[in-house]
C-alpha positions in Angstrom: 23.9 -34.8 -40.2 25.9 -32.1 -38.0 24.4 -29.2 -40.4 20.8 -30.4 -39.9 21.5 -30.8 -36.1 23.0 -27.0 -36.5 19.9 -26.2 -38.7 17.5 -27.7 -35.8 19.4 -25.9 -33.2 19.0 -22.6 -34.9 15.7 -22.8 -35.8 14.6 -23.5 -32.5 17.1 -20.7 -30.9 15.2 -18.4 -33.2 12.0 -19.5 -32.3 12.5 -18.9 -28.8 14.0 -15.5 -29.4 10.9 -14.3 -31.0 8.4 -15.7 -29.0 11.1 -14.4 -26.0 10.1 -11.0 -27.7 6.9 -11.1 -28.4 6.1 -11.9 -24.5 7.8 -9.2 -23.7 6.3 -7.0 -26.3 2.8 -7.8 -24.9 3.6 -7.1 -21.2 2.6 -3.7 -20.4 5.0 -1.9 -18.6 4.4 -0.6 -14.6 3.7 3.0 -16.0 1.3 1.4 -18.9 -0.7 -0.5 -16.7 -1.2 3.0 -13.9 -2.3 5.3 -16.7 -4.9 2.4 -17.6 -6.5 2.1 -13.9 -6.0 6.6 -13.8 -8.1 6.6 -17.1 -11.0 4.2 -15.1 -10.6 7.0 -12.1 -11.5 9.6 -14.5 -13.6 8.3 -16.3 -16.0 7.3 -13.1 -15.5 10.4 -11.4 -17.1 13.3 -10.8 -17.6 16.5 -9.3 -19.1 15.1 -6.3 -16.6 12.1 -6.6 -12.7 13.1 -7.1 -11.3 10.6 -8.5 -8.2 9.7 -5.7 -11.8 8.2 -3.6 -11.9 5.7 -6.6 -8.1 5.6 -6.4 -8.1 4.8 -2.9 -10.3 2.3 -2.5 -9.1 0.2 -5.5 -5.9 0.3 -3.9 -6.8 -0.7 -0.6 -8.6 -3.5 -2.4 -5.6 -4.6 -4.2 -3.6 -4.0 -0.7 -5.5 -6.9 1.1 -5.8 -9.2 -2.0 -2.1 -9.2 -1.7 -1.9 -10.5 1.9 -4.9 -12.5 2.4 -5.8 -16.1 0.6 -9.0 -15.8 1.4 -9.5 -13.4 -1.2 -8.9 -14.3 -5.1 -6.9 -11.8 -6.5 -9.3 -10.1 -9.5 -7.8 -9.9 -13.2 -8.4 -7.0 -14.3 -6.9 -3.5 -14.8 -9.0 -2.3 -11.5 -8.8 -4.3 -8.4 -12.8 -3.7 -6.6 -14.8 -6.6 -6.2 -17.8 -7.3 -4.8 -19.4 -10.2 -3.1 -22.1 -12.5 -5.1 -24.7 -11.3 -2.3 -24.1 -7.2 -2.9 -23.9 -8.2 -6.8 -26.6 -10.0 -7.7 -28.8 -10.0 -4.9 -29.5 -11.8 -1.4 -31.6 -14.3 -2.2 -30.3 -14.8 -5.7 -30.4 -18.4 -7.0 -27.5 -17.3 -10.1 -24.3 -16.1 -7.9 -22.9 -15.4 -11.5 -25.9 -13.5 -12.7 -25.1 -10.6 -15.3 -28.6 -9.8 -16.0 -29.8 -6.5 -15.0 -33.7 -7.4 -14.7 -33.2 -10.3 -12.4 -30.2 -8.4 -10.2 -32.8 -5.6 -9.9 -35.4 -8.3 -8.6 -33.4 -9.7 -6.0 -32.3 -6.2 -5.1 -28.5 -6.7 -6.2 -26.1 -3.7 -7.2 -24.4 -4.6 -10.1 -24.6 -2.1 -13.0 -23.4 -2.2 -16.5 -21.0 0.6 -16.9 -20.2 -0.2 -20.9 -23.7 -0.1 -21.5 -23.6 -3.4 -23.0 -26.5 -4.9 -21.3 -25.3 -6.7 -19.0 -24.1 -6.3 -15.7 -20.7 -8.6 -15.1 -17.9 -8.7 -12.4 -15.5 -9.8 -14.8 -16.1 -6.4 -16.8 -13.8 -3.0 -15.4 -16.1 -0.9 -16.4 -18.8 -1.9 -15.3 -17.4 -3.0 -11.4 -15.9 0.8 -11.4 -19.4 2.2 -12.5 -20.9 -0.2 -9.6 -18.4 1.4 -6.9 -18.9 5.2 -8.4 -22.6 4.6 -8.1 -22.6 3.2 -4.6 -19.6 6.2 -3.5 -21.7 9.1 -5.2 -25.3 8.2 -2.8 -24.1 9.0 0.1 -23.3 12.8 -0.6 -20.1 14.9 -1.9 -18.4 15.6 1.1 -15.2 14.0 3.3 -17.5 12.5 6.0 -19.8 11.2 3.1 -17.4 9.4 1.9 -16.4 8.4 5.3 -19.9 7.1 6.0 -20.1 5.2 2.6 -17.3 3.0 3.5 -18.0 2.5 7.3 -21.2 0.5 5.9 -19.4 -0.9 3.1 -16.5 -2.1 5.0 -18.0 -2.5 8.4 -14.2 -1.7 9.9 -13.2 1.6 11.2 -9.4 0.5 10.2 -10.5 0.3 6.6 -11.8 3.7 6.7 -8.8 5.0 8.1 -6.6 3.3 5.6 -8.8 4.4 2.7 -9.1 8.2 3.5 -5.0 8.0 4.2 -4.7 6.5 0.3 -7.0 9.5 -1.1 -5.3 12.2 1.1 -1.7 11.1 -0.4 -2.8 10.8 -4.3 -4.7 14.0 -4.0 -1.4 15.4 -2.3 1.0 14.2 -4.8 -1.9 14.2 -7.9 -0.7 10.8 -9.4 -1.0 7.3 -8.1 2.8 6.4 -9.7 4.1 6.7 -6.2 6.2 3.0 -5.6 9.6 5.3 -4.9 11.6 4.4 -1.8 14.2 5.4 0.3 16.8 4.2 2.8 16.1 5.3 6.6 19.5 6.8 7.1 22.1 9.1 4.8 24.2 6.8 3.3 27.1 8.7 2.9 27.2 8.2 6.6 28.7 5.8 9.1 26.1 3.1 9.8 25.6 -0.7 10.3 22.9 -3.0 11.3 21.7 -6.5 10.5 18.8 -8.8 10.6 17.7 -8.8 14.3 14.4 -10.2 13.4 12.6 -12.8 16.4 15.4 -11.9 18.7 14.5 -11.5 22.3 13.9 -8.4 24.7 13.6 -8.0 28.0 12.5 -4.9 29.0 8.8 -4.4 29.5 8.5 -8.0 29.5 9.4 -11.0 27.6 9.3 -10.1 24.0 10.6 -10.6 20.9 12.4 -8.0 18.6 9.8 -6.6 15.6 12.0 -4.7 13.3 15.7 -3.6 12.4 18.2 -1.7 14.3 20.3 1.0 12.4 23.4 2.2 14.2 24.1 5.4 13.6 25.8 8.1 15.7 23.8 10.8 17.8 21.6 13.4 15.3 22.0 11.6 12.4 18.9 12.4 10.2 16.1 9.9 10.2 14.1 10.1 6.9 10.6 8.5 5.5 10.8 5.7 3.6 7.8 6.1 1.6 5.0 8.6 0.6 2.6 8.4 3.8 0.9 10.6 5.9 2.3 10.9 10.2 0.2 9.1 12.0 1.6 9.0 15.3 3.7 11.0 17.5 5.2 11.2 21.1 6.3 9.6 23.7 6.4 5.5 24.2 7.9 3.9 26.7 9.7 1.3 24.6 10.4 3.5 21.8 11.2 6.6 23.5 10.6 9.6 20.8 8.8 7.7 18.1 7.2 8.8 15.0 4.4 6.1 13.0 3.8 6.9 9.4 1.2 5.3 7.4 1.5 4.5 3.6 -0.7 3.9 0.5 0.0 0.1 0.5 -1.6 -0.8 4.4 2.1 -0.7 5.7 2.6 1.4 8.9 6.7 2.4 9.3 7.3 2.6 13.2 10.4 4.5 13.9 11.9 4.9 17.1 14.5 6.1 19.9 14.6 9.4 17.9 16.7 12.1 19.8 14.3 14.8 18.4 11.6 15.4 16.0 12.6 18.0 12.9 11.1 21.3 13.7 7.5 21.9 12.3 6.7 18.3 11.2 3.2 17.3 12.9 0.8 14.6 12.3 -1.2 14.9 9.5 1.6 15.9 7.3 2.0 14.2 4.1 5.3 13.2 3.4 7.5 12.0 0.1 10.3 9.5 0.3 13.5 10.8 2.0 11.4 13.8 3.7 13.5 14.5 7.1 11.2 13.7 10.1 13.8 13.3 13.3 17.2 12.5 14.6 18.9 9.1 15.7 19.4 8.9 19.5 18.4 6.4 22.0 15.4 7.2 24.1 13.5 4.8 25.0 13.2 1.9 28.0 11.8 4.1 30.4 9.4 7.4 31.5 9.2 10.3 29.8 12.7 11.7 28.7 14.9 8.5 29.5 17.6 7.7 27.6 21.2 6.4 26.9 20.5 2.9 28.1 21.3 1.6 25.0 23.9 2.9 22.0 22.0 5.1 20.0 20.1 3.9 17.0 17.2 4.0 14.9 14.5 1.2 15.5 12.6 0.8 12.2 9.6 -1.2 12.4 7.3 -2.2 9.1 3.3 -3.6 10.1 0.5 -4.7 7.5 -2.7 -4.5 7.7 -4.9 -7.0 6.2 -8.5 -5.4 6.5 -8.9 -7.4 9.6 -5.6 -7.3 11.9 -2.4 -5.7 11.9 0.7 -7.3 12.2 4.9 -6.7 12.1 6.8 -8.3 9.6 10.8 -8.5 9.3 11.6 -5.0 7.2 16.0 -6.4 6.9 15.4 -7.0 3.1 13.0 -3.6 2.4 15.7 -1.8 3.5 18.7 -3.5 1.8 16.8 -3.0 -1.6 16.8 0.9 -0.5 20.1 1.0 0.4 21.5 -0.6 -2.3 18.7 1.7 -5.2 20.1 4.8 -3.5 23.8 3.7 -3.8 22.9 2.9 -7.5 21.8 6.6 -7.7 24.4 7.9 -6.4 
C-alpha cells in the first residue's frame, strides 16, 4: 500500500512538473512578445508612415485599456481596436460583420490585411492594416498625422500623448523601453515614506499627491523614465518644478528643485537616470521663495485615461526602483 501511495505521489509530482514546464515553455517572454508587435509596425509602414506612428498609437491604446473598465482589453499581439460603428458601418445590422461587401455598403472601414477575405477585429493583421490605411489618408507629414488623430480621437490630450509616444521610440529606435530608475543617487543620504492623502495647508486645504524625498541641498534629481520635458518654471506650490511625460500616459511631476541642470529645456527627450535638476526647497510662495520647508524632492506620478488626468500614490514605484538599482549595484 505505502509504495503505491509513493507511486501515486510521484506520478502526479511529475505530472505537475511537466505540465509546470510546458506552461512556461509556451509563455513568450517580454522581449518575444515586443519583436512580435515591432514586426506588425514594419510590416504596415511605410514611407509616408514611420512606423513609431503605428507604435505610438497602439501603445496609447494599450495605455488606456489598462486604466479604464470601460474598455475590454483586446487579445492580441497589437492593442488598436475600433468601435463596431467605424468597423462595419453606421447603420450596420451585423456589429460582428467580417464581410468586406456589406462593410463597404454600410460605409464601415474594416479591411482585411491577410488577404483572407474577410475583414475581422479579432485578426492583427488586418486591425493594423485598418489603422495604416486610415493614418496614411491624411498625408505624410507631422501635422498630418496630428490631424488624423484629432478626428479619430476627438481629444487634443490624446494627440499630445500620441505624438510624445512616437517622438521617444523614434528617439531611442526601439519600443523595449520599460527601464526605470530611482529619483535620487543612492549612494546618498536620503529618507522618505509614504505621505500619500496627507494634508496641506498652504494654498488652501489640500491633500498631499505624491512622495517626499529628503535629501540634502544640490543633490542630483534624475528622470525616472524615458519621456520627453513637458513643463518647466516657476509654480507657486512647487517652486522650481520640472513635468516629464512618458510613453505609458504617466506624467512625473518633480518639484522644490534648487536649480535646473544647465542646457536641459522642454522638448528634450530623456532616458532613465538622465540628470534634470537639484534638490532644494522652493516652493510656497512668489517667484524665488524658499527655505520654508527642509529641502526635498516632491515627486508626483498622474495618469491619463484618454478622458481625465489624475495623481496616484508613486511610494511603491519608487521602492521597486530603489531597491532594482541597489540590485545593480
Amino acid at each position: 500500500m505505502r509504495r503505491l501511495i509513493s507511486l501515486i505521489c510521484f506520478i502526479s509530482a511529475f505530472f505537475f512538473l511537466v505540465c509546470s514546464n510546458v506552461s512556461a515553455a509556451e509563455e513568450p517572454s517580454r522581449e518575444q512578445v515586443l519583436e512580435k508587435r515591432m514586426d506588425y509596425y514594419l510590416k504596415y509602414s511605410g514611407i509616408t508612415l514611420p512606423w513609431y506612428y503605428l507604435a505610438a498609437v497602439d501603445q496609447y491604446e494599450r495605455n488606456i485599456q489598462q486604466v479604464r473598465n470601460d474598455i475590454p482589453k483586446r487579445d492580441g499581439v497589437v492593442a488598436v481596436q475600433f468601435s463596431d460603428n467605424y468597423w462595419t458601418g453606421l447603420l450596420n445590422p451585423k456589429n460582428d460583420d467580417t464581410n468586406l461587401i456589406s462593410i463597404v455598403f454600410f460605409e464601415g472601414n474594416g479591411a482585411d490585411g491577410n488577404e483572407d477575405g474577410f475583414a475581422d477585429r479579432k485578426n492583427d493583421d488586418d486591425v493594423m492594416y485598418t489603422m495604416s490605411e486610415y493614418l496614411s489618408s491624411f498625408g505624410p507629414t507631422e501635422k498630418d498625422f496630428k490631424r488624423a488623430l484629432k478626428e479619430y480621437y476627438q481629444r487634443d490630450e490624446a494627440v499630445n500623448q500620441i505624438i510624445t509616444i512616437a517622438k521617444i521610440y523614434k528617439q531611442f529606435e526601439t519600443i523595449n523601453l520599460d527601464k526605470h530608475a530611482f529619483p535620487l543617487d543612492i549612494l546618498r543620504d536620503f529618507s522618505y515614506k509614504s505621505t500619500w492623502g496627507e494634508s496641506r495647508g498652504w494654498g488652501g486645504r489640500r491633500i498631499h499627491e505624491g512622495t517626499d524625498l529628503f535629501a540634502s541641498y544640490g543633490v542630483p534629481v534624475k528622470s525616472t523614465s524615458y519621456g520627453i520635458v513637458e513643463t518647466m518654471g516657476w509654480n507657486d506650490y512647487g517652486g522650481w518644478r520640472i513635468g516629464i511625460r512618458d510613453i505609458h500616459n504617466t506624467y512625473h511631476y518633480y518639484a522644490h528643485l534648487s536649480s535646473y541642470k544647465k542646457g536641459i529645456k522642454e522638448g528634450d527627450i530623456l532616458a532613465p537616470g538622465a540628470i534634470i535638476g537639484y534638490v532644494g526647497s522652493s516652493g510656497y510662495g512668489k517667484k524665488g521663495t524658499a527655505g520654508k520647508f527642509p529641502p526635498h524632492l516632491h515627486y508626483g506620478m498622474y495618469k491619463f485615461n484618454g478622458r481625465i488626468e489624475w495623481a496616484y500614490d508613486p511610494f511603491s514605484s519608487l521602492k521597486r526602483w530603489e531597491q532594482e538599482e541597489k540590485k545593480g549595484s
